[in-house]
LUMMAR-427383 format. One line per field, with one value per residue: x, y, z of N, C-alpha, C in turn. Coordinates in Angstrom, 2 decimals, padded with zeros to 5 digits. Example, Ala and Ser with C-alpha at 12.3 -4.5 7.8 and 13.67 -1.06 7.14 Angstrom:
BEGIN
n.x = (013.19|012.85);
n.y = (-005.69|-002.25);
n.z = (007.80|007.08);
ca.x = (012.30|013.67);
ca.y = (-004.50|-001.06);
ca.z = (007.80|007.14);
c.x = (013.20|012.90);
c.y = (-003.30|000.03);
c.z = (007.80|007.87);
***
This chain:
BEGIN
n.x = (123.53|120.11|117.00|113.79|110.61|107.27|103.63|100.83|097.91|095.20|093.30|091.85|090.88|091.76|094.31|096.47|096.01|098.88|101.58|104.07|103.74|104.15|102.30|100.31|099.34|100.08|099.98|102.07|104.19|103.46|104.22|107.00|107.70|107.09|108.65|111.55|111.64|111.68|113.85|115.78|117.26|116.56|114.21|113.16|110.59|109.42|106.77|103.68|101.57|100.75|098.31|095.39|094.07|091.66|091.28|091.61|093.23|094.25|095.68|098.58|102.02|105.19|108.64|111.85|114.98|117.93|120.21|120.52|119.74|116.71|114.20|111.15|109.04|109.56|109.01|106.68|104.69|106.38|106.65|103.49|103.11|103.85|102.46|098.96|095.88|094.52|096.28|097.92|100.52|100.76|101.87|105.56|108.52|112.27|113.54|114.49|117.48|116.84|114.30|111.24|109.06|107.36|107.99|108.77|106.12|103.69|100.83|098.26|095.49|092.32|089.36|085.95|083.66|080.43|077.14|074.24|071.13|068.56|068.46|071.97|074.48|075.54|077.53|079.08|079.97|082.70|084.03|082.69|081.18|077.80|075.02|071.67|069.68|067.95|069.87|071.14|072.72|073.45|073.55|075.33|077.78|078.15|078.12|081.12|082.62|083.55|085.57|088.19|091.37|094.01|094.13|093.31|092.67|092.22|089.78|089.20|091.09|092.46|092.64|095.15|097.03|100.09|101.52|103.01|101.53|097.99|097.41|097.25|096.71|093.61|093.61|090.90|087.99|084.76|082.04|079.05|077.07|076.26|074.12|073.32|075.76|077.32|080.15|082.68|085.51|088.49|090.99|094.47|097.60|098.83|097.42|095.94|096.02|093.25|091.95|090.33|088.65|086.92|086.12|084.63|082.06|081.36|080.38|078.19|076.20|075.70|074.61|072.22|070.67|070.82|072.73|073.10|074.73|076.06|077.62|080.16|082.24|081.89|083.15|085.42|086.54|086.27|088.33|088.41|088.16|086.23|083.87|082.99|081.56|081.39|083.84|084.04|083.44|086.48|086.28|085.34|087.22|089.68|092.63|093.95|095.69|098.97|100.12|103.24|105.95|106.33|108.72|109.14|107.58|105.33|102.52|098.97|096.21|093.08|090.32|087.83|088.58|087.70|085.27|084.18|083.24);
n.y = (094.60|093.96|095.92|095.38|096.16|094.75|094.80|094.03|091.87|091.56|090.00|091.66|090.29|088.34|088.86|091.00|093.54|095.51|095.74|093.82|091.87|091.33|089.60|089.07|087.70|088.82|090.46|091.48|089.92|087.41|087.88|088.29|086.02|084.06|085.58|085.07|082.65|082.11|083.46|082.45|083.93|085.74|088.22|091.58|093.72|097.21|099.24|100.94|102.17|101.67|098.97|098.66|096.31|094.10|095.65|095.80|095.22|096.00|096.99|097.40|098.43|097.35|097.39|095.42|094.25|092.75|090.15|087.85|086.97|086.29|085.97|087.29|086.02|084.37|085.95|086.40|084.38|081.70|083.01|083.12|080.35|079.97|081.57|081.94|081.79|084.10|086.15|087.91|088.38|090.72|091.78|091.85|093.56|095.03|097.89|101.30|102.18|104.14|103.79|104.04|102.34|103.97|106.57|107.25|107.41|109.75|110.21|108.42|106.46|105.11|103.12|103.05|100.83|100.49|098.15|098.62|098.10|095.84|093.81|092.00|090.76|087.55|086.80|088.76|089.30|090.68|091.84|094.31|097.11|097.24|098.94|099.26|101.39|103.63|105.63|108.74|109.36|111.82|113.78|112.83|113.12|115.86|117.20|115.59|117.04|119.19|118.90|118.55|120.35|121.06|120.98|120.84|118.05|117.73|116.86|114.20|112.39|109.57|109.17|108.31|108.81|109.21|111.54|113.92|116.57|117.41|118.23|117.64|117.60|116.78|115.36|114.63|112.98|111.36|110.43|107.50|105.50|102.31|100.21|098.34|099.17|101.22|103.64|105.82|106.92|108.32|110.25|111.34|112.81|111.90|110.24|110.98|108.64|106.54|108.28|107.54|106.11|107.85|109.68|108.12|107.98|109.55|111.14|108.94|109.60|111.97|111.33|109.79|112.12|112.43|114.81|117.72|118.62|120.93|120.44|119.54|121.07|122.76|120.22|120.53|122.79|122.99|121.51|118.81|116.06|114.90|115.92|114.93|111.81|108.60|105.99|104.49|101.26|098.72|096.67|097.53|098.93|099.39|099.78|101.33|102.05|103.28|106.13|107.20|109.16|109.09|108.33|106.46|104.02|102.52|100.92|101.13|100.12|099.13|101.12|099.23|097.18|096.74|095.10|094.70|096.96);
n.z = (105.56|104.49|104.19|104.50|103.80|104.60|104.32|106.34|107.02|109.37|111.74|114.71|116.89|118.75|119.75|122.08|120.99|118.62|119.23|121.33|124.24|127.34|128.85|127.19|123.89|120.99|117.94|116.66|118.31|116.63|114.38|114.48|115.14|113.15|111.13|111.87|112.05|109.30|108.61|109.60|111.99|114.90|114.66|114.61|114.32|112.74|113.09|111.01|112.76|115.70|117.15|119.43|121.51|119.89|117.75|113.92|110.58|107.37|105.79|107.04|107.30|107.72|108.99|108.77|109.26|107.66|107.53|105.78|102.47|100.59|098.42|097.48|097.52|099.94|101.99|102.08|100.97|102.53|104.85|105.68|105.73|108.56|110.02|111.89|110.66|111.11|110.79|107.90|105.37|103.06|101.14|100.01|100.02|099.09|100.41|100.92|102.56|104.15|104.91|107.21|109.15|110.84|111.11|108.45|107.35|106.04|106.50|107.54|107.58|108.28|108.61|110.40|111.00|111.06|111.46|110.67|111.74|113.01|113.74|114.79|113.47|112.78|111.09|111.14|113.79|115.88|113.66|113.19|114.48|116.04|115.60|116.49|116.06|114.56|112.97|111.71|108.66|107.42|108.92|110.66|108.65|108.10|110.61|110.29|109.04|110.06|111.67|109.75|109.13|111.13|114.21|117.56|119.59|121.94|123.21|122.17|122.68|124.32|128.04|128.33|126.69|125.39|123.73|122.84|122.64|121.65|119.02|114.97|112.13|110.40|107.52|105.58|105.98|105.70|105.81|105.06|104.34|103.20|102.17|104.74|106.46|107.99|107.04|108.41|107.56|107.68|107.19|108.40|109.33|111.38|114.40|117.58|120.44|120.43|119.37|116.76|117.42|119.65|118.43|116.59|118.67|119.04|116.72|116.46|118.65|117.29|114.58|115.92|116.88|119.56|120.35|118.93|115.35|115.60|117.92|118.12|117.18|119.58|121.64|120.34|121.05|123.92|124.20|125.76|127.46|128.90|128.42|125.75|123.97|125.08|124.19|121.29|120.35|120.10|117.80|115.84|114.15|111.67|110.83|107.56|106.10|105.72|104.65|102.35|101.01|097.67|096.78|097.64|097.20|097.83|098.09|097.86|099.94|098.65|099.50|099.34|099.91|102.72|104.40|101.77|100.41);
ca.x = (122.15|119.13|116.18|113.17|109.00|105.63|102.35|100.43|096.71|095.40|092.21|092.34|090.12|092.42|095.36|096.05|096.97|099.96|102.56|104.53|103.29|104.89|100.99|099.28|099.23|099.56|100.01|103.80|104.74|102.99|104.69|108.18|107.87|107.03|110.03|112.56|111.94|112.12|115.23|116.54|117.94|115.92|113.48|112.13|110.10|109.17|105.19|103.79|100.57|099.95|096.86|094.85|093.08|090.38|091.56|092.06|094.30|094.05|097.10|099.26|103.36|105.95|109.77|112.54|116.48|118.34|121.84|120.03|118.83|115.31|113.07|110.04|107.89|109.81|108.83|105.25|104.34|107.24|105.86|102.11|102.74|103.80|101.50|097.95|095.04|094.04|097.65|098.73|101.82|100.16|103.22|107.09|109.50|113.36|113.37|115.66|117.63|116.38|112.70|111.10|107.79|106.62|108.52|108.74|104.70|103.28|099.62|097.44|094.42|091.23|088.03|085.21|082.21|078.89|076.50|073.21|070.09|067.80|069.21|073.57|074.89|076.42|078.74|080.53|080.11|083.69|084.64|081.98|080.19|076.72|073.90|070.27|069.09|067.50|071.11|071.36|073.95|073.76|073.96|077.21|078.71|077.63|079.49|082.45|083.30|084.06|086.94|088.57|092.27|094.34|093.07|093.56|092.13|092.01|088.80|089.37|092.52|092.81|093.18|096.16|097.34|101.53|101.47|103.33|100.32|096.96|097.37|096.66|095.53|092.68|093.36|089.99|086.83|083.28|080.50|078.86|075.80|076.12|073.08|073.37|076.72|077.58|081.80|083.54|086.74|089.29|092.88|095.25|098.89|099.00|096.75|096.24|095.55|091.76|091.19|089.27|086.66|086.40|085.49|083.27|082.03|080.11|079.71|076.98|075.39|074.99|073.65|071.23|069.91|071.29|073.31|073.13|075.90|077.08|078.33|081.91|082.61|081.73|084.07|086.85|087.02|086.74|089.63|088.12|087.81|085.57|082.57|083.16|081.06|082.05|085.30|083.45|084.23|087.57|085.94|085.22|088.14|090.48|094.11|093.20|096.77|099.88|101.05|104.34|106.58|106.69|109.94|109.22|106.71|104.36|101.17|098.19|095.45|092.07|089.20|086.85|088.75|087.51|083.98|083.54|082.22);
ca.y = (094.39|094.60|096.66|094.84|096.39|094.16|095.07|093.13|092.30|090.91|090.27|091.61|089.60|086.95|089.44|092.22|094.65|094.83|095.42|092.74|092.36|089.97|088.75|088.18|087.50|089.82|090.50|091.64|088.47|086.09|087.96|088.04|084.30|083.65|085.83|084.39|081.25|082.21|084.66|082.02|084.80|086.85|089.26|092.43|094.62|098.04|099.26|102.02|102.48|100.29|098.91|098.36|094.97|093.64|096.27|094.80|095.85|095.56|097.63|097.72|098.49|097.15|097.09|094.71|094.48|091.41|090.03|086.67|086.96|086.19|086.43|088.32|085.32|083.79|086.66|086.42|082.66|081.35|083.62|083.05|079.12|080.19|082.34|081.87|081.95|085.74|087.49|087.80|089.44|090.68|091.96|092.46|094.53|095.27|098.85|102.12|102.20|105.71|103.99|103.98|102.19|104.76|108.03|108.09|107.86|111.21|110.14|107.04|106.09|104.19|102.99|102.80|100.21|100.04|097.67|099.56|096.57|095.71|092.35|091.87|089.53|086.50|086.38|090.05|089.14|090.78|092.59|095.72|097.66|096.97|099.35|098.97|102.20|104.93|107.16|109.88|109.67|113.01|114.39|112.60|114.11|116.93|117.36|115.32|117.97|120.58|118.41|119.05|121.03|120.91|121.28|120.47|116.97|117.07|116.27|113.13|111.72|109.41|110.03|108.06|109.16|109.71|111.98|115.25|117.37|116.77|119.00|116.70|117.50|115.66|115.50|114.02|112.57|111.14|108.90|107.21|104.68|101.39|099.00|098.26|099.45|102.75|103.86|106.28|106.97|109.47|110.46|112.38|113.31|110.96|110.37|110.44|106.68|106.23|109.28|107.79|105.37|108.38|110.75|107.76|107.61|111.26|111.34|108.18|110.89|113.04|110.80|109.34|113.02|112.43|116.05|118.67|118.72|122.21|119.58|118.31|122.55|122.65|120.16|121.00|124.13|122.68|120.47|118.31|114.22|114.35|116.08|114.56|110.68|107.11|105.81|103.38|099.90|098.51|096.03|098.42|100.05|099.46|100.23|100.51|102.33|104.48|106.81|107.14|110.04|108.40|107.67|104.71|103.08|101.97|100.20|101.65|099.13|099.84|101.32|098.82|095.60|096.76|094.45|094.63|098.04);
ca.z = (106.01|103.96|104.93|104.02|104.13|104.46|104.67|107.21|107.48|110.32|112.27|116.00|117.39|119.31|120.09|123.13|119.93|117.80|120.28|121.88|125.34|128.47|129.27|126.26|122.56|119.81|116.34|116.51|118.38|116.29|113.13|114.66|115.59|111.80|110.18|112.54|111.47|107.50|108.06|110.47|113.18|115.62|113.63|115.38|113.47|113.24|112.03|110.89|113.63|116.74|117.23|120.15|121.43|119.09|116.42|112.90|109.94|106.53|105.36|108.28|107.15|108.96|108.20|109.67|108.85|107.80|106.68|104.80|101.09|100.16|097.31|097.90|098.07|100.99|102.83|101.93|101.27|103.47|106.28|105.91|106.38|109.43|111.02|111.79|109.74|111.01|109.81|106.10|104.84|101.78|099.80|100.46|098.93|099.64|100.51|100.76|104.17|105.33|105.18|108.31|108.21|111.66|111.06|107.62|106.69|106.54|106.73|108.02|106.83|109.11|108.64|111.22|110.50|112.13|110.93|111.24|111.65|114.19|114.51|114.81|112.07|113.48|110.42|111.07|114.82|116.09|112.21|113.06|115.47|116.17|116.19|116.07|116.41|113.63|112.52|110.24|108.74|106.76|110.25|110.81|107.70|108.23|111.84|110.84|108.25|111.07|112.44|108.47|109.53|112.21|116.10|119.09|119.35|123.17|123.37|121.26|123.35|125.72|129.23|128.98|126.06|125.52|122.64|123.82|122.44|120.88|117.59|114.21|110.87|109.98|105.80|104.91|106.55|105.40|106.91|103.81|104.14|102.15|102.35|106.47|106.77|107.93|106.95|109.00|106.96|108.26|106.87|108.96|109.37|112.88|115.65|118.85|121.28|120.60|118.60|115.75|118.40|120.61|117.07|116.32|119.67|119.24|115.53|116.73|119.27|116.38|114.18|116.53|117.81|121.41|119.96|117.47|114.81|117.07|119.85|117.64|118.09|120.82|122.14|120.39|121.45|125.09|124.84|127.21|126.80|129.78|127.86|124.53|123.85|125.41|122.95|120.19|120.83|119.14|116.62|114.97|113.64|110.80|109.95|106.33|105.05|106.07|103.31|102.31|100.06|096.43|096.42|098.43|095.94|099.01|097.41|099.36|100.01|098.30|100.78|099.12|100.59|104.11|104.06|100.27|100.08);
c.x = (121.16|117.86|114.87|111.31|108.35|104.23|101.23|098.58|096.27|093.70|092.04|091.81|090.46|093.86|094.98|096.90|097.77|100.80|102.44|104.15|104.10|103.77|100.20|099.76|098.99|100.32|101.77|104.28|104.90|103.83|106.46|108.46|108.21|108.72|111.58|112.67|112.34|113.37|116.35|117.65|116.41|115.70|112.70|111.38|109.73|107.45|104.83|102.94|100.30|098.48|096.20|094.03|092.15|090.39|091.87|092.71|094.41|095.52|098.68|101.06|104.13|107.63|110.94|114.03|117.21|119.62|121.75|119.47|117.56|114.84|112.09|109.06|108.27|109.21|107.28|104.76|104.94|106.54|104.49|102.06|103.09|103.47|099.88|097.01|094.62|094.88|098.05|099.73|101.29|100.79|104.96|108.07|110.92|112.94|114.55|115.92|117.35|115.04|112.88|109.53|107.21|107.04|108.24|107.27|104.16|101.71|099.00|096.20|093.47|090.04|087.26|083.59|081.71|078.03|074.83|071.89|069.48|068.15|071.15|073.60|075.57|077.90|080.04|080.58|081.83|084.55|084.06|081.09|078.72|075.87|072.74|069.12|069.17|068.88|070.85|072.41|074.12|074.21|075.43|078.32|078.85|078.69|081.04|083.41|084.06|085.01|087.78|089.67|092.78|093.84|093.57|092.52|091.94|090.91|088.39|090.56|092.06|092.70|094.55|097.19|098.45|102.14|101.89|102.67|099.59|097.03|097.47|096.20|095.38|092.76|091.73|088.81|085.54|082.84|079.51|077.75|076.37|075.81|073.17|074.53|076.94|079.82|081.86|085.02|087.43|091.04|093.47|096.78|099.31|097.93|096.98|095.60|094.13|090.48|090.11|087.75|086.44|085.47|084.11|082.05|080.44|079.67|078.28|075.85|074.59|074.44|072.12|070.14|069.68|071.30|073.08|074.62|076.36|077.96|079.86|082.03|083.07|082.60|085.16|087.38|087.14|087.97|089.68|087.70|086.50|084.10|082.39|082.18|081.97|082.91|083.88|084.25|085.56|087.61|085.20|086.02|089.36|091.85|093.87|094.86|097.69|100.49|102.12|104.84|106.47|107.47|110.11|108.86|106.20|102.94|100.15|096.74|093.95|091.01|088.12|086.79|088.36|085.79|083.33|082.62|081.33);
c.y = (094.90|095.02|096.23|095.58|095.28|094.69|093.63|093.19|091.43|091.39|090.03|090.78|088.90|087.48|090.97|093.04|094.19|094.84|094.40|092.80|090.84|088.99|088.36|088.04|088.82|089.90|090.50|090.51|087.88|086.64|088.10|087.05|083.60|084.29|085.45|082.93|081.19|082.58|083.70|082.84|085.68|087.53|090.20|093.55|096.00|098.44|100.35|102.89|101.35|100.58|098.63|096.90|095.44|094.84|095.99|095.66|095.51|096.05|097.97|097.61|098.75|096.82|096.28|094.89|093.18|091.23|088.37|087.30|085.95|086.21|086.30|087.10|084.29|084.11|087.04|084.82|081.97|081.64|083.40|082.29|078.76|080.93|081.66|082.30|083.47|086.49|086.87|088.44|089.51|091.00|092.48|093.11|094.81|097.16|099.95|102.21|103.35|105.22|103.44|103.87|103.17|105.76|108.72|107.94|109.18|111.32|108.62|107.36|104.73|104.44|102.61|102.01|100.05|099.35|097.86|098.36|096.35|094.56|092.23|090.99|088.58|086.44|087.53|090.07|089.51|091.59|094.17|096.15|097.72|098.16|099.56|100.21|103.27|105.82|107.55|110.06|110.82|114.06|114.26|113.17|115.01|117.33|116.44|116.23|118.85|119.83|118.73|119.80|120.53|121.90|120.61|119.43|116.70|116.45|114.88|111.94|110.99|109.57|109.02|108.17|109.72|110.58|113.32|116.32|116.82|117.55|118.13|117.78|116.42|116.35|115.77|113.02|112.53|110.35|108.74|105.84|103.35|100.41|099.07|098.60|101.15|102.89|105.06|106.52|108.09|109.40|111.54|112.18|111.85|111.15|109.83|108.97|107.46|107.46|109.40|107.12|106.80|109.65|109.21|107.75|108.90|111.58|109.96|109.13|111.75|112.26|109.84|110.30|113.13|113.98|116.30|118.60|119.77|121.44|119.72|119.86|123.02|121.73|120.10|122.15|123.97|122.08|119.67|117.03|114.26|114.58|115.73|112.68|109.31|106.97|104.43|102.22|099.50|097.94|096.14|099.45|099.28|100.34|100.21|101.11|103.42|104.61|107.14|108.12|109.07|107.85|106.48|103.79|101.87|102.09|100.72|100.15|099.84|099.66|100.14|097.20|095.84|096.40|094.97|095.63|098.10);
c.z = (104.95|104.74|103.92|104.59|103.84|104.42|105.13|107.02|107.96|111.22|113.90|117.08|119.10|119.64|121.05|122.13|119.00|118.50|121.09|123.08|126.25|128.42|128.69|124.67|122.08|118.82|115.93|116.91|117.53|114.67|113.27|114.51|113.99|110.71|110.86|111.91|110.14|107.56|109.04|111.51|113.79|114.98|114.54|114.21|114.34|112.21|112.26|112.05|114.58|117.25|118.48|120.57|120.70|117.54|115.54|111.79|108.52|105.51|106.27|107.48|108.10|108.02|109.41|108.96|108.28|107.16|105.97|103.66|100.78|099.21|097.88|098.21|099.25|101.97|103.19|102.03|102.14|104.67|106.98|106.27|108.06|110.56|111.24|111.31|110.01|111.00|108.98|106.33|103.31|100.64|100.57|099.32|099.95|099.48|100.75|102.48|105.03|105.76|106.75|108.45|109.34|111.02|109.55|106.87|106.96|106.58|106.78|107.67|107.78|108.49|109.88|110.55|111.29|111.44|111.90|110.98|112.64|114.61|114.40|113.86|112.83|112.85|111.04|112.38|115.08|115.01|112.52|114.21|115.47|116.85|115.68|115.54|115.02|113.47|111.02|109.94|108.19|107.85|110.51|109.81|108.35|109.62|111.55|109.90|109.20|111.92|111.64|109.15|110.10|112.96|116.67|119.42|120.59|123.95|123.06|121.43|124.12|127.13|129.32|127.83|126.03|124.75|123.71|123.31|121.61|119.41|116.39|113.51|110.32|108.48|105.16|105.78|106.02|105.83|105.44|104.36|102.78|102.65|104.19|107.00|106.69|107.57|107.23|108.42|106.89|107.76|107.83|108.77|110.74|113.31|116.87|119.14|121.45|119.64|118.01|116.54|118.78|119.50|116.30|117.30|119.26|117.69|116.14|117.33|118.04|115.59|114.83|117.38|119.18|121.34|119.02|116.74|115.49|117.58|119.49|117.96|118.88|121.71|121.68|120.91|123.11|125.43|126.30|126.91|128.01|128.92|126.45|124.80|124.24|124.40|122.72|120.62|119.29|118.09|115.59|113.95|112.56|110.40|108.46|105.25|106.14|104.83|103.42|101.44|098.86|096.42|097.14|097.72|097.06|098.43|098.16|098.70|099.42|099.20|100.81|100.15|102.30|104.10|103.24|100.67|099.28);
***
C-alpha cells in the first residue's frame, strides 16, 4: 500500500462542512467520490482540521492509502476533472507511512476576514464577513495579544464541543487592516469547535467599543462561553495551513493567497 498526501482547497459555501454526512453534501464526499474514480477502488480519506458549514479552505491536508500506482498529476489533474468547480487538489505527494495528515501536524493555521464598508460587496458575497460599522482595529490587536500562550480556552468553546479539555497554545495572532479588509490570523497547536469565530466574535466587540480590551481577560479567566461574544459567522473563516515536522516536506500555503492580501 502506498500512503499518499493532498492539499485541498475548497470553497464552503455549497457544503454541510468537510465531514461526510448521511443528509447533506460536503467537501469529504465530493473528494472521495473523485479519488475513487481515479484510484478505481473505494477511497476514504483522512484531513488534517474539519471544517464547519460555509467554512472554506485554502490549505486543507488530507492523506488516503492505496495499492494502485499514480503519478502525481493523476492525483491532481485526474482528480480536479472530477470534482466541482469549488474543490482543488492543489498538490500531491507520495508520503512516509507514519504520516498522519490529523495527528501528525503540530500546528494549524486560520484566517478570519471581515470586509469593513458601509455597503457589502456582491463579489465577496459568501468569501467574508460583513461589517459596516467604525472598528479599531489597533484595539483588536491590542486584546488579541493577551490570548498569546496556552489557556484555558473555555470561554472560546463550543457548548457542544468534544475536545476532552479546553487548554491550547495559541503560537501567534494579529488583526492587520488592508484597504477594507480587516485579517484575523491565528496559529495554534489545535483548536477547539468554533474557537477562532467565537475569538473573532469578541475581538469585533473590542474593536467596535461595545468592550474594553480588559474584557478577552476577563473572560478567560472566567472560563465561561456564556459571557464571552456571539460565535462570528462561518464565511468568514479560513483553513489557511496545518504544519507539519520537516521531515515530511509539507508545502505551507502562502497567507497572501487568502483574498490577495
Amino acid at each position: 500500500m502506498t500512503k499518499i498526501a493532498l492539499c485541498v482547497e475548497y470553497v464552503g459555501t455549497n457544503y454541510c462542512g468537510w465531514q461526510r454526512q448521511l443528509e447533506c453534501d460536503s467537501v469529504q464526499a465530493q473528494v472521495e467520490k473523485a479519488l475513487s474514480s481515479i484510484a478505481v477502488h473505494e477511497v476514504g480519506v483522512r484531513c488534517a482540521g474539519r471544517t464547519d458549514t460555509g467554512v472554506h479552505a485554502i490549505g486543507q491536508v488530507i492523506h488516503f492509502e492505496t495499492p494502485v500506482t499514480r503519478p502525481n498529476k493523476a492525483w491532481i489533474r485526474g482528480v480536479n476533472t472530477k470534482l466541482p468547480d469549488d474543490i482543488r487538489i492543489r498538490w500531491a505527494k507520495e508520503i512516509d507511512e507514519d504520516f498522519n495528515a490529523r495527528f501528525s501536524a503540530i500546528a494549524r493555521q486560520y484566517r478570519y476576514v471581515i470586509y469593513n464598508r458601509n455597503v457589502n460587496s456582491a463579489v465577496l458575497n459568501g468569501r467574508v464577513t460583513w461589517d459596516p460599522y467604525d472598528i479599531d482595529v489597533a484595539l483588536m490587536n491590542e486584546a488579541a495579544q493577551k490570548l498569546l500562550g496556552e489557556n484555558d480556552y473555555s470561554s472560546f468553546r463550543a457548548s457542544g464541543c468534544q475536545a476532552n479539555h479546553a487548554v491550547r497554545e495559541v503560537q501567534s495572532i494579529s488583526v492587520v487592516r488592508k484597504g477594507n479588509m480587516i485579517f484575523i490570523d491565528i496559529q495554534a497547536n489545535s483548536f477547539l469547535h468554533h474557537m477562532v469565530r467565537n475569538i473573532a466574535g469578541t475581538l469585533l466587540q473590542i474593536g467596535k467599543k461595545h468592550k474594553p480590551v480588559e474584557w478577552i481577560v476577563e473572560l478567560l479567566l472566567a472560563k465561561d462561553r456564556t459571557l464571552a461574544a456571539p460565535t462570528a459567522p462561518a464565511h468568514g473563516l479560513y483553513f489557511v495551513n496545518a504544519i507539519y515536522p520537516d521531515k515530511f516536506n509539507i508545502p505551507l500555503v502562502p497567507l497572501d493567497e487568502v483574498l490577495w492580501q
